[in-house]
C-alpha positions as CSV (number, residue, x, y, z in Angstrom):
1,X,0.0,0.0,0.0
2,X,1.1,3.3,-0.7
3,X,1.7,6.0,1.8
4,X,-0.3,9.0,1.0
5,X,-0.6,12.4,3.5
6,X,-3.6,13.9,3.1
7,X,-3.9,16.7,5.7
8,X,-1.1,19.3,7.8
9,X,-2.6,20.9,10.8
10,X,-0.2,23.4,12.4
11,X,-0.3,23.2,16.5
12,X,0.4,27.2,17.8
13,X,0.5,27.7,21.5
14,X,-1.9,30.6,23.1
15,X,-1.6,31.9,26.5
16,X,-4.8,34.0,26.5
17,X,-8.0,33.1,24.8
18,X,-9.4,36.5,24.3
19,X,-6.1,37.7,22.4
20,X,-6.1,34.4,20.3
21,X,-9.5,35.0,19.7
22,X,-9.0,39.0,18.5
23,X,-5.8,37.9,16.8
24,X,-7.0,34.8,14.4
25,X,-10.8,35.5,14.0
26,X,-11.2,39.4,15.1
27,X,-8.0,40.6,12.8
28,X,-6.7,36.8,10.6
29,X,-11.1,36.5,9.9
30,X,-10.3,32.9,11.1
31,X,-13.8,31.3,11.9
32,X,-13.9,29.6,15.0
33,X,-14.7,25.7,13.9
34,X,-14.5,23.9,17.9
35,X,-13.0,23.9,21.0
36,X,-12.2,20.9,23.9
37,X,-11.7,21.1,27.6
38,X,-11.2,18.2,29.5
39,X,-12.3,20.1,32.8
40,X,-14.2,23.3,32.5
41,X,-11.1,24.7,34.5
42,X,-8.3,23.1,31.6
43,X,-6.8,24.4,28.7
44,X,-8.2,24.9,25.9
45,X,-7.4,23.3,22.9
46,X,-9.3,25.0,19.4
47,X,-9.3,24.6,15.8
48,X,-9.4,27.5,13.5
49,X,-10.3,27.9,10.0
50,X,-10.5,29.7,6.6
51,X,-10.7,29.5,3.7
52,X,-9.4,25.9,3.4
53,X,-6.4,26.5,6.1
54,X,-6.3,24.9,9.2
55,X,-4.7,25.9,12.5
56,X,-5.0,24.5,16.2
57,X,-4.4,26.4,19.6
58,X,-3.4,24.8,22.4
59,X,-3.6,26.1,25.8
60,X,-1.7,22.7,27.0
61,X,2.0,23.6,27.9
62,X,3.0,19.8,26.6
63,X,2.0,20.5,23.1
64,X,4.1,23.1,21.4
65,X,6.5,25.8,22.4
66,X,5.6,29.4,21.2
67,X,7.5,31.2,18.4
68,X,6.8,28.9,15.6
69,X,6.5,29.7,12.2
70,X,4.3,28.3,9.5
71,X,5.1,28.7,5.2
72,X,1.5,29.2,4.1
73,X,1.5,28.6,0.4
74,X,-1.5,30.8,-1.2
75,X,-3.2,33.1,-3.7
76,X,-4.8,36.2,-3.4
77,X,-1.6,38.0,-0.8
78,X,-2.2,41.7,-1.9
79,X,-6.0,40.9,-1.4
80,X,-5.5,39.3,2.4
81,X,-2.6,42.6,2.6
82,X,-5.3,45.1,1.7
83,X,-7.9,43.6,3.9
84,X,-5.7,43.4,7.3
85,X,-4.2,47.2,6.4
86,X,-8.3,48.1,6.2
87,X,-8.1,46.7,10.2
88,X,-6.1,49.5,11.2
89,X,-4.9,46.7,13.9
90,X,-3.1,48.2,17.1
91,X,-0.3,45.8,17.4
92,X,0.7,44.8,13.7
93,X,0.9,46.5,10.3
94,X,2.4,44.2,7.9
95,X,3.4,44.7,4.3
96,X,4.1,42.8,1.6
97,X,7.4,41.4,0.6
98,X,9.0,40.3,-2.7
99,X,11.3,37.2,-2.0
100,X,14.6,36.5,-4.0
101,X,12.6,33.5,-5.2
102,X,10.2,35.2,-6.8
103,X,7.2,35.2,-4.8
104,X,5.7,37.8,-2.6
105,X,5.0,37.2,1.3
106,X,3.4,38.5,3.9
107,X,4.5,37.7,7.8
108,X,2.0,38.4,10.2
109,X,3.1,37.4,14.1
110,X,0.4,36.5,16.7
111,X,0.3,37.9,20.4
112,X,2.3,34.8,21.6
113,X,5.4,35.0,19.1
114,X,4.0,32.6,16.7
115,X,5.0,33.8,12.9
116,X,2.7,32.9,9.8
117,X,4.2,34.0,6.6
118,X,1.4,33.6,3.7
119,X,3.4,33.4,0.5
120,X,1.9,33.5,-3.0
121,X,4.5,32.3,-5.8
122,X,4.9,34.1,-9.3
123,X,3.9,32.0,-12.0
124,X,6.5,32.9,-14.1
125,X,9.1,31.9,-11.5
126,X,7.5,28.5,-9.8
């Protein structure tokens, strides 16, 4: 049998639910898809979504260290750029950047150090 992967869900830690929550779905326009406790007094653990991307937070200390990074492979940069600029958000303004490779990115950082860079490639140079 082969060995086929069929889906990548990035794990991000969170220390504070209501600046994950304005961070992914207030500013990001992440929808909210569930969340799991154990304990009504536990961490929580959530998954995020849009627009076909996936992302969990975790509350749990065991699960993941902060200051990740995920490579977000996309169309549509300038669009997402434009719309996040239109926020006028307190604590992050950033711009698009064209990459020796071709592509042009854009590197937004989360309240708890965590780094997403959304990256669309150039046709011409993929």
């Amino acid at each position: 049998m082969a060995i086929t992967f069929t889906n990548t869900v990035p794990v991000l830690r969170m220390f504070s639910i209501e600046k994950a929550r304005e961070f992914y779905i207030g500013y990001l326009g992440f929808a909210v898809d569930w969340e799991h406790r154990f304990e009504p007094s536990t961490p929580l653990y959530m998954q995020v979504s849009r627009a076909g991307l996936l992302l969990h937070l975790s509350e749990h200390y065991g699960d993941c260290a902060p200051g990740a990074k995920v490579f977000v492979e996309m169309t549509g940069v300038a669009a997402l750029h434009a719309e996040l600029t239109a926020k006028a958000y307190n604590y992050l303004r950033p711009g698009l950047e064209r990459e020796p490779w071709g592509a042009t990115s854009l590197t937004v950082i989360d309240p708890f150090m965590n780094r997403i860079v959304f990256n669309e490639s150039d046709p011409k140079t993929a």
